[in-house]
C-alpha atoms as a printed R data frame, in Angstrom:
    type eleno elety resid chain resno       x       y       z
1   ATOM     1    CA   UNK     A     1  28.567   8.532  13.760
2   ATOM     2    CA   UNK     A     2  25.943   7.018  11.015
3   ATOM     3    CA   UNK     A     3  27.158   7.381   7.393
4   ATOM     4    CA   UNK     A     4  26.077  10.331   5.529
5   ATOM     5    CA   UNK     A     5  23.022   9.803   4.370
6   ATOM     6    CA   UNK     A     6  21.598   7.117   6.529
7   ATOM     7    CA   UNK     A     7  19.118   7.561   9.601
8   ATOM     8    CA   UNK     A     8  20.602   7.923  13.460
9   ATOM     9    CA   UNK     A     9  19.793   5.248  15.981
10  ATOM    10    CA   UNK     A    10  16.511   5.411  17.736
11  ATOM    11    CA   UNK     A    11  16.542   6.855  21.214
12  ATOM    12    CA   UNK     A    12  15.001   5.088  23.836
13  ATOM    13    CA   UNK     A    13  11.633   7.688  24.267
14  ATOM    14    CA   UNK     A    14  10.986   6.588  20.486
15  ATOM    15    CA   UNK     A    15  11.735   2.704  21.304
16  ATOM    16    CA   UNK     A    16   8.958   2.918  24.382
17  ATOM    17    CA   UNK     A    17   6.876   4.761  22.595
18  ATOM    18    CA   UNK     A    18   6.900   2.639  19.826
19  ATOM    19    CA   UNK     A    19   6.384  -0.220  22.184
20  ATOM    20    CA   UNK     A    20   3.383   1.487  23.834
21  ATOM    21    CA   UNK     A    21   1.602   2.182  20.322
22  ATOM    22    CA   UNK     A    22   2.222  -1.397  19.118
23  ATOM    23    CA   UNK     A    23   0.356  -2.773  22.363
24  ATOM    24    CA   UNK     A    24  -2.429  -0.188  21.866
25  ATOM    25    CA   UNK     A    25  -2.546  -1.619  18.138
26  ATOM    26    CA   UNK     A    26  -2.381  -5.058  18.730
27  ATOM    27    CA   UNK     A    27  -5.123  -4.199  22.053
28  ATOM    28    CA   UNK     A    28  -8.072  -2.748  19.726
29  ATOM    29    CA   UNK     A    29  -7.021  -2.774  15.784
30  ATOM    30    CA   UNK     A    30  -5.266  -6.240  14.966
31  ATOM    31    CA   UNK     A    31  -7.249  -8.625  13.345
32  ATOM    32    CA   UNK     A    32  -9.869  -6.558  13.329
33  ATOM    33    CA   UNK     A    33 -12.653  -5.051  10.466
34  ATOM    34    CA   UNK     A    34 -11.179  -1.513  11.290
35  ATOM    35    CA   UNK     A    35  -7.273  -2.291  10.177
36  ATOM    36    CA   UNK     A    36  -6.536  -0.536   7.319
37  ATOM    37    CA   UNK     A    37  -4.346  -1.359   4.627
38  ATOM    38    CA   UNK     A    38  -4.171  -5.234   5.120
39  ATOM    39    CA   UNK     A    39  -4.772  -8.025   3.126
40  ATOM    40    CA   UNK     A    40  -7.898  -8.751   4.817
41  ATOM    41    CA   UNK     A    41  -9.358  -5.583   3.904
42  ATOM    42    CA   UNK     A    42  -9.285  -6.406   0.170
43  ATOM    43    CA   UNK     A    43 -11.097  -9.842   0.662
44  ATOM    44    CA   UNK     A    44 -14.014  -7.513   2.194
45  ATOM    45    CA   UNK     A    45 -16.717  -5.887  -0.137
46  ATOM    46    CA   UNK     A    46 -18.316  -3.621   2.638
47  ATOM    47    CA   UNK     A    47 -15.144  -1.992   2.438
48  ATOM    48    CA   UNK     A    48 -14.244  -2.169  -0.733
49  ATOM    49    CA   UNK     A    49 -16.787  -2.939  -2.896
50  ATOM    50    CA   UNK     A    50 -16.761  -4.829  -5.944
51  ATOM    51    CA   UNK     A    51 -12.594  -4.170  -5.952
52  ATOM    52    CA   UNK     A    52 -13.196  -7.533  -2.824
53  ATOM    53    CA   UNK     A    53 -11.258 -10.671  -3.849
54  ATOM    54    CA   UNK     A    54 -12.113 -13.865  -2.840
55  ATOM    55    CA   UNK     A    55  -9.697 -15.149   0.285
56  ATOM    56    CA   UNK     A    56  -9.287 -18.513  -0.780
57  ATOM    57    CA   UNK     A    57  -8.037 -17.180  -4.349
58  ATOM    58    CA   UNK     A    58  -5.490 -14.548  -2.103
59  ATOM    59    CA   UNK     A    59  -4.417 -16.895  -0.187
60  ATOM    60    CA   UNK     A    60  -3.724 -19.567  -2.762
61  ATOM    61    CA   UNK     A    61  -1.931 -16.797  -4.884
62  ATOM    62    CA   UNK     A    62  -3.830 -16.202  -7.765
63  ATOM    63    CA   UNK     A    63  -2.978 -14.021 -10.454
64  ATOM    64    CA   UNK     A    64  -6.032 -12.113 -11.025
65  ATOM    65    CA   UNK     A    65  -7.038 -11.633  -7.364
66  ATOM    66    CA   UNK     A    66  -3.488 -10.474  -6.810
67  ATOM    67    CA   UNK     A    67  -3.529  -8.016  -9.896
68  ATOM    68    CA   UNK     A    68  -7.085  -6.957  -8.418
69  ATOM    69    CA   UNK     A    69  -5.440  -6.429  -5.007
70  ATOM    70    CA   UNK     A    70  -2.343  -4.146  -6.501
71  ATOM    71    CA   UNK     A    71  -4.553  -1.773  -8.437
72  ATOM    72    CA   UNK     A    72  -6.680  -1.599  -5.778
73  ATOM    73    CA   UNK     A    73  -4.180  -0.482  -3.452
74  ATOM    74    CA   UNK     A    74  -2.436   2.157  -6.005
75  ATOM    75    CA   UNK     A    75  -5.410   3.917  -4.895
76  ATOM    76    CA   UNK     A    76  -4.569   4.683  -1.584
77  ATOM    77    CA   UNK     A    77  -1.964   7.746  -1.952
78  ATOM    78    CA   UNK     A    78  -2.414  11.492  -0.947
79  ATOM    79    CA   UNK     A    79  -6.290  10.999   0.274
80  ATOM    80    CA   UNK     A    80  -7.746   9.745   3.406
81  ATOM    81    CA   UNK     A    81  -8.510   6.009   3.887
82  ATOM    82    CA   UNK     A    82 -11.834   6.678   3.970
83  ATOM    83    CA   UNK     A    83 -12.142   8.870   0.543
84  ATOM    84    CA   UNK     A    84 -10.573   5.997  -1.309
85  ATOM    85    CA   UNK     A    85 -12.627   3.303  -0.038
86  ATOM    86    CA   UNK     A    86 -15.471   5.249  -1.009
87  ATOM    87    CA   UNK     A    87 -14.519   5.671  -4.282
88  ATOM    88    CA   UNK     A    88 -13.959   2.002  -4.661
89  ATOM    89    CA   UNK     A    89 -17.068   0.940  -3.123
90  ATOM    90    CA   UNK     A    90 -18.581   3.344  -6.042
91  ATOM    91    CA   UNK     A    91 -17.403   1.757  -8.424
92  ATOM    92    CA   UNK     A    92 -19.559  -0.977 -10.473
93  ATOM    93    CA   UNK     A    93 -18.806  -4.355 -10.772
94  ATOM    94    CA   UNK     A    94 -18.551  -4.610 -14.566
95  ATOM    95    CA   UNK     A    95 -16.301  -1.452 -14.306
96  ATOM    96    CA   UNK     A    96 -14.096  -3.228 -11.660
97  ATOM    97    CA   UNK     A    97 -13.640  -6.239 -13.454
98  ATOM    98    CA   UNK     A    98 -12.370  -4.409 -16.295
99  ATOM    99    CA   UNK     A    99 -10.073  -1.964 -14.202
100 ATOM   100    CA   UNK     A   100  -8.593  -4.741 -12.523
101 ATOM   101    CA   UNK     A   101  -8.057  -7.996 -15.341
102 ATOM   102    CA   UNK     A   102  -4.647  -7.324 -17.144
103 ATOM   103    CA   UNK     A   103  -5.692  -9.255 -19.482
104 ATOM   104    CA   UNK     A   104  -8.804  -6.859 -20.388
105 ATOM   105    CA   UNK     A   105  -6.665  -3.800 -20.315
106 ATOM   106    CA   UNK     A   106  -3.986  -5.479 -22.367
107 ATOM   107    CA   UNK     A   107  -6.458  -6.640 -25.060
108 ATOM   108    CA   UNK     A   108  -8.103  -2.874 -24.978
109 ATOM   109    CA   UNK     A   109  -4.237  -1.548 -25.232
110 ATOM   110    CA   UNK     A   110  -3.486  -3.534 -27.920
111 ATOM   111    CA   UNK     A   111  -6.624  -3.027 -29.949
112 ATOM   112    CA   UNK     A   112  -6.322   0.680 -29.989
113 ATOM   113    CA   UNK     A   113  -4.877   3.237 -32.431
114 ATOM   114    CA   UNK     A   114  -3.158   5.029 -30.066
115 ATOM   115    CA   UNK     A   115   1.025   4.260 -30.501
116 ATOM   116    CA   UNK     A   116   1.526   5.661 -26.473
117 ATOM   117    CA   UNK     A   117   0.045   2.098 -25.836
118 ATOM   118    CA   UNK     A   118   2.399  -0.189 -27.601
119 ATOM   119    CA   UNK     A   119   4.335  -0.277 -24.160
120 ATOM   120    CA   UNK     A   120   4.415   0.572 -20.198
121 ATOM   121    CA   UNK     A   121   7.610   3.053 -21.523
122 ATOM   122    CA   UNK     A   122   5.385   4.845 -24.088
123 ATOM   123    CA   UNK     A   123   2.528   4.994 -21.647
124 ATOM   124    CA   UNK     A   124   4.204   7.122 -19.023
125 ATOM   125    CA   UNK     A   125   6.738   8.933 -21.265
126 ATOM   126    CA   UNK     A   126   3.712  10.066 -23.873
127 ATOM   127    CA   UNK     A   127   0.567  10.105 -23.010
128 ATOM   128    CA   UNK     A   128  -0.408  13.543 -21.785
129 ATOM   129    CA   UNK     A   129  -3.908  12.079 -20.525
130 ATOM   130    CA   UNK     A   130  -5.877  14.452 -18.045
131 ATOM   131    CA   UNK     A   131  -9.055  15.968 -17.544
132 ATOM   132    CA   UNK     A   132 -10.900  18.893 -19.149
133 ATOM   133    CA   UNK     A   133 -11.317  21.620 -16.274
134 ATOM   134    CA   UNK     A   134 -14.763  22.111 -17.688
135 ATOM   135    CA   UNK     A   135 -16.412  18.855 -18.225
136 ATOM   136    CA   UNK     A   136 -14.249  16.731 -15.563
137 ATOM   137    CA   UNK     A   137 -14.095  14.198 -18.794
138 ATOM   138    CA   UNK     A   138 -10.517  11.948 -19.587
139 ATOM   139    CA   UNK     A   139  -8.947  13.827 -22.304
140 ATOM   140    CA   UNK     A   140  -5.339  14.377 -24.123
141 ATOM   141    CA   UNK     A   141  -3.613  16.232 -26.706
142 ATOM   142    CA   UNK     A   142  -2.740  13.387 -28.986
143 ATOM   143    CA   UNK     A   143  -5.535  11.987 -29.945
144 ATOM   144    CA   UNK     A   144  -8.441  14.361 -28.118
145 ATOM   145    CA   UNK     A   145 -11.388  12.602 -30.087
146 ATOM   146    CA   UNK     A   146 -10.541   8.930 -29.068
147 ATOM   147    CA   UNK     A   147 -12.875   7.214 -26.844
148 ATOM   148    CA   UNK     A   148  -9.950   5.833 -25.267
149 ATOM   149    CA   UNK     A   149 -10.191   3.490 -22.395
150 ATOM   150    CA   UNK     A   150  -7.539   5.281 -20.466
151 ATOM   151    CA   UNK     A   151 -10.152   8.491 -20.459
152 ATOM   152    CA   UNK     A   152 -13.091   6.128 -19.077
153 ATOM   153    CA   UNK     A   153 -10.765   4.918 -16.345
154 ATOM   154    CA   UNK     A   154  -9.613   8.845 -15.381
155 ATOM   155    CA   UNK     A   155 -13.249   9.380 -14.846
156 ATOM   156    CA   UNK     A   156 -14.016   6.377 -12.793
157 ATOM   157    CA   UNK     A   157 -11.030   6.373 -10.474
158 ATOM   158    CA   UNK     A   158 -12.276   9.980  -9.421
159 ATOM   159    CA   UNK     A   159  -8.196  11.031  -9.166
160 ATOM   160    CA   UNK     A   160  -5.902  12.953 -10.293
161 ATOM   161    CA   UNK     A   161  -6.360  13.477 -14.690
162 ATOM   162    CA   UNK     A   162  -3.419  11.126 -15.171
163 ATOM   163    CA   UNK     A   163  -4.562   8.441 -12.851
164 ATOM   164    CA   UNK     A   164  -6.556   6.740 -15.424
165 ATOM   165    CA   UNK     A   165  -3.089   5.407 -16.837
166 ATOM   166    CA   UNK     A   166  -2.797   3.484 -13.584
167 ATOM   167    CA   UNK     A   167  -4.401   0.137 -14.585
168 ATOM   168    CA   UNK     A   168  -2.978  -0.374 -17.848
169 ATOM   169    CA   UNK     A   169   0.137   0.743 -17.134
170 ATOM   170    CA   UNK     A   170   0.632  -1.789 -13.944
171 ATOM   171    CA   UNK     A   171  -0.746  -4.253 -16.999
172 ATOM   172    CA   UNK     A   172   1.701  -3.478 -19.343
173 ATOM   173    CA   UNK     A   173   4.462  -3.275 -16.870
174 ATOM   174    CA   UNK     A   174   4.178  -7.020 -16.296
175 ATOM   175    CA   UNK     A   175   4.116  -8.116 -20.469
176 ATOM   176    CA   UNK     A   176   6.990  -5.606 -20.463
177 ATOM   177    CA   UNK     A   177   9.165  -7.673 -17.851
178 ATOM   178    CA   UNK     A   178   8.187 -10.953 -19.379
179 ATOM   179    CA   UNK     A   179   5.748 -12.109 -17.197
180 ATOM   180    CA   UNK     A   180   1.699 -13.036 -17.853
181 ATOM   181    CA   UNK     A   181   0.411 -11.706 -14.348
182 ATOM   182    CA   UNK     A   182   1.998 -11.238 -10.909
183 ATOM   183    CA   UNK     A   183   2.910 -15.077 -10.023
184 ATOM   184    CA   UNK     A   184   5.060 -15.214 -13.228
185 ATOM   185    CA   UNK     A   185   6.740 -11.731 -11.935
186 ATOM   186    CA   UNK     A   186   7.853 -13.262  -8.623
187 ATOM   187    CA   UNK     A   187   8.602 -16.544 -10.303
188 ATOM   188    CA   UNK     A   188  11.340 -15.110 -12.969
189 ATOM   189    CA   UNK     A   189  12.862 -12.634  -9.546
190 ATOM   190    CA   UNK     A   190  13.120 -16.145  -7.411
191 ATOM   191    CA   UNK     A   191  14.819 -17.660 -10.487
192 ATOM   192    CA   UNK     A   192  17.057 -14.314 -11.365
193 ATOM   193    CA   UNK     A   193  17.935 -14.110  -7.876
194 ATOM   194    CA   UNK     A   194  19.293 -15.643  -5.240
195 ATOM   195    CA   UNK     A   195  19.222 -13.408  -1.960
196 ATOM   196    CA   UNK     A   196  16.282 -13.374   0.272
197 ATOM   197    CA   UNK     A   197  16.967  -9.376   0.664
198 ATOM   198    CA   UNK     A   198  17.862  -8.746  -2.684
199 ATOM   199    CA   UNK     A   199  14.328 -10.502  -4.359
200 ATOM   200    CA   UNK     A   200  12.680  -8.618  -2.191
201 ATOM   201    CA   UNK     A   201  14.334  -5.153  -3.539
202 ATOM   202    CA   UNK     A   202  14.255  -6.406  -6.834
203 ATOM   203    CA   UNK     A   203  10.325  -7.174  -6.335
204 ATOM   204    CA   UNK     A   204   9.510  -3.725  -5.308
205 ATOM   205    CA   UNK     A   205  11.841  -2.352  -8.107
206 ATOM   206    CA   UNK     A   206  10.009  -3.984 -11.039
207 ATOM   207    CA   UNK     A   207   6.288  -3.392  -9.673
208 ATOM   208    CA   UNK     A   208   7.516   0.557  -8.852
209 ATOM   209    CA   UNK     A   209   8.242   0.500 -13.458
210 ATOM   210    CA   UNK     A   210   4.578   1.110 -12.958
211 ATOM   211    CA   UNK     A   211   2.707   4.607 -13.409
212 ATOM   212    CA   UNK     A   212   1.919   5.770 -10.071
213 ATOM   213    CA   UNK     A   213   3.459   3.185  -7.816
214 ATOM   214    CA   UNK     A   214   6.099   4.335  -5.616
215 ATOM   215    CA   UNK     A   215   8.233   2.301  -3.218
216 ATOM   216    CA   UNK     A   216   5.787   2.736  -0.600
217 ATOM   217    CA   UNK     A   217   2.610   1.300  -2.748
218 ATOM   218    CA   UNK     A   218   5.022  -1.262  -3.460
219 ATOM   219    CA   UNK     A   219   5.902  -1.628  -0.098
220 ATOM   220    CA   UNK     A   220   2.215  -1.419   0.924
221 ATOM   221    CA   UNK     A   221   1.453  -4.275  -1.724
222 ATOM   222    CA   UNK     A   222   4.210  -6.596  -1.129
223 ATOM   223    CA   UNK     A   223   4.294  -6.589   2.766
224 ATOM   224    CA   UNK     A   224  -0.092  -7.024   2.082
225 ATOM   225    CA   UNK     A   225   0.818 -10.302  -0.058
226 ATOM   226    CA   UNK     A   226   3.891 -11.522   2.062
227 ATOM   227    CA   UNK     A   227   4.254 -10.358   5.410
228 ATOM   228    CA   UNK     A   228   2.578 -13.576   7.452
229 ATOM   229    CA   UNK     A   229   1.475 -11.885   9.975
230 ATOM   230    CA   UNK     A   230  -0.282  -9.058   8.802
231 ATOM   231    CA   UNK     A   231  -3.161 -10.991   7.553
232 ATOM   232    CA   UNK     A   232  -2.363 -14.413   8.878
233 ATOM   233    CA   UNK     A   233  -3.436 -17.139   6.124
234 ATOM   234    CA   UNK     A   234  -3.298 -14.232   3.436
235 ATOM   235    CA   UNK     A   235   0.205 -13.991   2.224
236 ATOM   236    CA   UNK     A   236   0.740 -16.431  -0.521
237 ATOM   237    CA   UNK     A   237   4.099 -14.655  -1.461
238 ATOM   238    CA   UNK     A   238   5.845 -15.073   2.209
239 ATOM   239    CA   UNK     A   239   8.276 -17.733   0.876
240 ATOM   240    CA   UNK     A   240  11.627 -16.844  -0.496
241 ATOM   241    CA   UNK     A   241  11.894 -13.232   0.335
242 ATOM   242    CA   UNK     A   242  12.814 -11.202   3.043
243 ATOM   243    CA   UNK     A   243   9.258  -9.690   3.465
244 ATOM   244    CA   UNK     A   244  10.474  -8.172   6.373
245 ATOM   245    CA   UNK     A   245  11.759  -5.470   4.478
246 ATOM   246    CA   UNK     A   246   8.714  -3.948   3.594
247 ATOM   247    CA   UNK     A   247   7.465  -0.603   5.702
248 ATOM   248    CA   UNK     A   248   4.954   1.637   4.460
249 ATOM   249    CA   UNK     A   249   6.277   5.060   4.939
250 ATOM   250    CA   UNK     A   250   3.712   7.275   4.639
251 ATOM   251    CA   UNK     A   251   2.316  11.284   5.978
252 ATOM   252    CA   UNK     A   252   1.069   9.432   9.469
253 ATOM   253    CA   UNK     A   253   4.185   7.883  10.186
254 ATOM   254    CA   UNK     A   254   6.539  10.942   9.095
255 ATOM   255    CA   UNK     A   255   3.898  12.764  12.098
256 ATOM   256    CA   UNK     A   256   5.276   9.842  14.353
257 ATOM   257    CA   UNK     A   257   9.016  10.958  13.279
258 ATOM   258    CA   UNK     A   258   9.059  14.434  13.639
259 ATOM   259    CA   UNK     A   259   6.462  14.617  17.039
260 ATOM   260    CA   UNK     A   260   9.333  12.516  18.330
261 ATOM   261    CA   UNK     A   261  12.369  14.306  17.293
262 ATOM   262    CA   UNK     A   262  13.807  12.566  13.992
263 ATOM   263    CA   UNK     A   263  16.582  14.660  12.872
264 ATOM   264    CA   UNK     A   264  16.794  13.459   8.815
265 ATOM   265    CA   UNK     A   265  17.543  12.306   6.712
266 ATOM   266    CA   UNK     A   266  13.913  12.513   5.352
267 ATOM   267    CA   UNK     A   267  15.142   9.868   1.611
268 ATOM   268    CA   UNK     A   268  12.638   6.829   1.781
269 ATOM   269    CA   UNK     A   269  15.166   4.642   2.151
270 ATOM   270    CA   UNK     A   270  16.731   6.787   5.361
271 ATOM   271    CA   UNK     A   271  13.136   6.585   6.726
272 ATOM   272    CA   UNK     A   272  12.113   2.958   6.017
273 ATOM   273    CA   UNK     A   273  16.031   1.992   7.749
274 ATOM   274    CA   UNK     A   274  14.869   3.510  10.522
275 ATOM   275    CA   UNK     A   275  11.419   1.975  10.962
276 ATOM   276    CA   UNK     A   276  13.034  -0.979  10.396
277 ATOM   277    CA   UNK     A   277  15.933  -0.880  13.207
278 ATOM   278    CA   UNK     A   278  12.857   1.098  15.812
279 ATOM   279    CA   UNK     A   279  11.048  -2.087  15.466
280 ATOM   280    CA   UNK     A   280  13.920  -3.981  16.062
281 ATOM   281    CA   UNK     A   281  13.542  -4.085  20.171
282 ATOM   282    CA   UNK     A   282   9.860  -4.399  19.804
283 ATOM   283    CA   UNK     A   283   8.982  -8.038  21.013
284 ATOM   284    CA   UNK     A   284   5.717  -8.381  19.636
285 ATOM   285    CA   UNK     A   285   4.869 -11.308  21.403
286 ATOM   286    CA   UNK     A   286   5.220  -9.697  24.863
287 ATOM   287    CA   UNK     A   287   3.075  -6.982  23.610
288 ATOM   288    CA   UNK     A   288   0.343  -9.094  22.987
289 ATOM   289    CA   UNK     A   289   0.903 -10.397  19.692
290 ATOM   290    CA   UNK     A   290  -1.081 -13.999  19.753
291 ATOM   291    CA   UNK     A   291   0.998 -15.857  16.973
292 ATOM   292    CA   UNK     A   292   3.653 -14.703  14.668
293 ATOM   293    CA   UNK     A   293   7.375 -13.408  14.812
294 ATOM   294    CA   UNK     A   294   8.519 -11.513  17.582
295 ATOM   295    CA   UNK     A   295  10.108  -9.142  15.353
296 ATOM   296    CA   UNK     A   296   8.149  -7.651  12.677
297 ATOM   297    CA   UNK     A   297   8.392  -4.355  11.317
298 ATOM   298    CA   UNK     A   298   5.372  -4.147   9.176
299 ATOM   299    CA   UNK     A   299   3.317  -4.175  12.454
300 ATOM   300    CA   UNK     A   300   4.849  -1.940  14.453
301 ATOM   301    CA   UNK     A   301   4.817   0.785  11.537
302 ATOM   302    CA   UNK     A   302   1.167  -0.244  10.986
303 ATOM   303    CA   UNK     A   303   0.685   0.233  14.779
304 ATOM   304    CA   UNK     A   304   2.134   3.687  14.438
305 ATOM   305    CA   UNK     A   305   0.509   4.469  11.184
306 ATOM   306    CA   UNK     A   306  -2.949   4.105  12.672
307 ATOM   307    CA   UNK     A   307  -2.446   5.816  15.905
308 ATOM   308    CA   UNK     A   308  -1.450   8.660  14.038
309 ATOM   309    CA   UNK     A   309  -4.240   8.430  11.751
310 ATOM   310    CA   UNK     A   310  -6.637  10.983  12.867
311 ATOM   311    CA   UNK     A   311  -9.201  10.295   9.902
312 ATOM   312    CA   UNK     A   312  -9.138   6.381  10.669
313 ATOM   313    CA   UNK     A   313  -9.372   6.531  14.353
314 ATOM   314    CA   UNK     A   314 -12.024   9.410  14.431
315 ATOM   315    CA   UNK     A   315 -14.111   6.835  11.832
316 ATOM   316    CA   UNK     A   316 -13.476   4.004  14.175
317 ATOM   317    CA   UNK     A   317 -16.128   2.951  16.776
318 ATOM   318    CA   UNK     A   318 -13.924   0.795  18.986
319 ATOM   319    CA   UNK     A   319 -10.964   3.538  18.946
320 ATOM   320    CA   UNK     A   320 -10.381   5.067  22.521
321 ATOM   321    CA   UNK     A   321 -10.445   8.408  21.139
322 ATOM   322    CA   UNK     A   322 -14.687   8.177  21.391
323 ATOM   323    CA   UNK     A   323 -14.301   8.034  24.368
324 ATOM   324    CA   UNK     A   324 -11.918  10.285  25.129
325 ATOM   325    CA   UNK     A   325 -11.373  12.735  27.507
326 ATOM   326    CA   UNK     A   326 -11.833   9.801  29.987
327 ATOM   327    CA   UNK     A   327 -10.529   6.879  28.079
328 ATOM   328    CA   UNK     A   328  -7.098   9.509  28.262
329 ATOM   329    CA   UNK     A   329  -6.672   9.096  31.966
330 ATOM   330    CA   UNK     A   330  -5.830   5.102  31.548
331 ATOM   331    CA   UNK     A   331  -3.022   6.110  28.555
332 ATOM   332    CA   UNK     A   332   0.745   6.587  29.758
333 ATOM   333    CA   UNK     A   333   1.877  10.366  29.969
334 ATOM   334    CA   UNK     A   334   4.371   9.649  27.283
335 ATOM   335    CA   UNK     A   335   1.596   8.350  24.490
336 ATOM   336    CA   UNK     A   336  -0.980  11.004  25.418
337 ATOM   337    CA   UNK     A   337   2.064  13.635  24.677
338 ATOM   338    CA   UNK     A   338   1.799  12.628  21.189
339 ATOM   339    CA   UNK     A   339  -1.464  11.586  20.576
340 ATOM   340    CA   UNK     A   340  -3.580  13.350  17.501
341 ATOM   341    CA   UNK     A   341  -7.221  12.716  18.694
């Protein structure tokens, strides 16, 4: 018997099936324009607009394409994929630049009169920013008639009222642990710490201090910048941590779970430990993985994440499901049992 609280051992119809989606993943989505959520993605402005960084600054590791790249992908929580990369392709490129420099927002923070900006703490203990229900404009209780950045950024992130504490706050978060900008972040956690595992928990902990980003964003940015075969050439933070750690747990995969008979424990951590050990007999290489590790569980939970992605496949030209009824009589029983299309 597991220990209380942790996840039960895979069965074998969820270790083929798993197998099955990560061929069908790595068959018509892998490496491709259409993958969602990977490093690539963010390198490419007709998805993402002006929010694109340049791959030779990703891949070399540079601060401000990697702060770009992290507020970029806070963005991509309780919406379709599609919604939020049409809200960032909306957005202008003077607007972007200052949404995603830290050291723009930390020069705006520190320049106003407002005291919830004196530190990341303040900023999400505080600040009551939201939006009037009337005018859809940024406003708080504090200080209603400052023009504060905070209420710009509400307004152009097109989220939830609070959201436009997102950029400064992930901003603040880093002066608050020490560090400049992102490379100085992992630098002091490889210094602090000396297990592979433990930097990369440690990682996630100190970028989820952040307003808004929860272990999976963290997860979602980390494995983006470290996992080295997600984006191959596009993970400038793959040595010295156990990126294999990172799984992006999100409403798609917990469809995968319970279509498939997951019992619980439904914690994060229960349902990342599981993704983890499913992907565990999945030999990506004799699925059809070019080059890379044979064991990988990013991929495989990306593989599941998209084929249970109704929104991204139905957007996709070069999914199956356009094709379907008659693209479903070459699928195995057991994947058309569970398919969404």
């Amino acid at each position: 018997m597991p220990p209380r609280g942790s996840a039960p051992a895979p069965t074998r119809r969820q270790y083929r099936l798993s197998r099955l989606i990560t061929r069908w993943y790595l068959d018509r989505y892998y490496g491709t324009d259409q993958d969602v959520g990977v490093a690539a993605m963010f390198c490419d402005p007709s998805r993402v607009g002006h929010f694109a960084v340049d791959r030779d600054a990703l891949a070399a590791g540079d601060g401000d394409a990697l702060f770009r790249v992290l507020v970029a992908t806070v963005m991509f929580q309780r919406r379709q994929d599609a919604q939020i990369l049409r809200v960032l392709r909306g957005i202008s490129e003077a607007d972007a630049r200052e949404l995603t420099s830290a050291r723009r927002l930390l020069a705006l923070a520190d320049k106003s009169p407002c005291d919830h900006l004196r530190s990341n703490e303040a900023l999400i203990g505080e600040c009551d920013l939201g939006k009037d229900p009337e005018t859809k404009l940024g406003t708080c209780g504090r200080h209603p008639e400052l023009a504060c950045h905070l209420k710009q950024h509400t307004v152009l992130l097109k989220r939830y009222g609070h959201f436009g504490k997102v950029p400064t706050s992930a901003a603040l978060n880093l002066r608050d642990h020490g560090a400049e900008e992102l490379p100085a972040l992992r630098t002091a956690v490889l210094r602090d710490v000396g297990d592979p595992t433990e930097r990369a928990v440690e990682l996630e902990r100190r970028l989820s201090s952040a307003w808004r980003v929860s272990e999976k964003i963290a997860a979602m940015f980390l494995s983006a910048v470290a996992n080295p075969d997600l984006s191959p050439g596009l993970a400038p933070w793959s040595e010295g941590i156990d990126w294999a750690r990172y799984v992006v747990v999100d409403s798609n995969v917990d469809l995968f779970l319970a279509a498939t008979g997951y019992p619980g424990p439904w914690t994060y951590a229960a349902r990342a430990g599981f993704m983890r050990r499913l992907a565990s007999r999945v030999d990506l290489i004799a699925e059809g993985l070019p080059d890379g590790h044979p064991i990988n569980p990013r991929l495989v939970q990306q593989a599941i994440y998209l084929f249970m992605s109704t929104s991204n496949r139905r957007a996709s030209p070069q999914d199956c499901a356009q094709r379907a009824p008659v693209s479903c009589a070459t699928c195995p029983s057991s994947l058309r049992s569970i398919c969404p299309r």
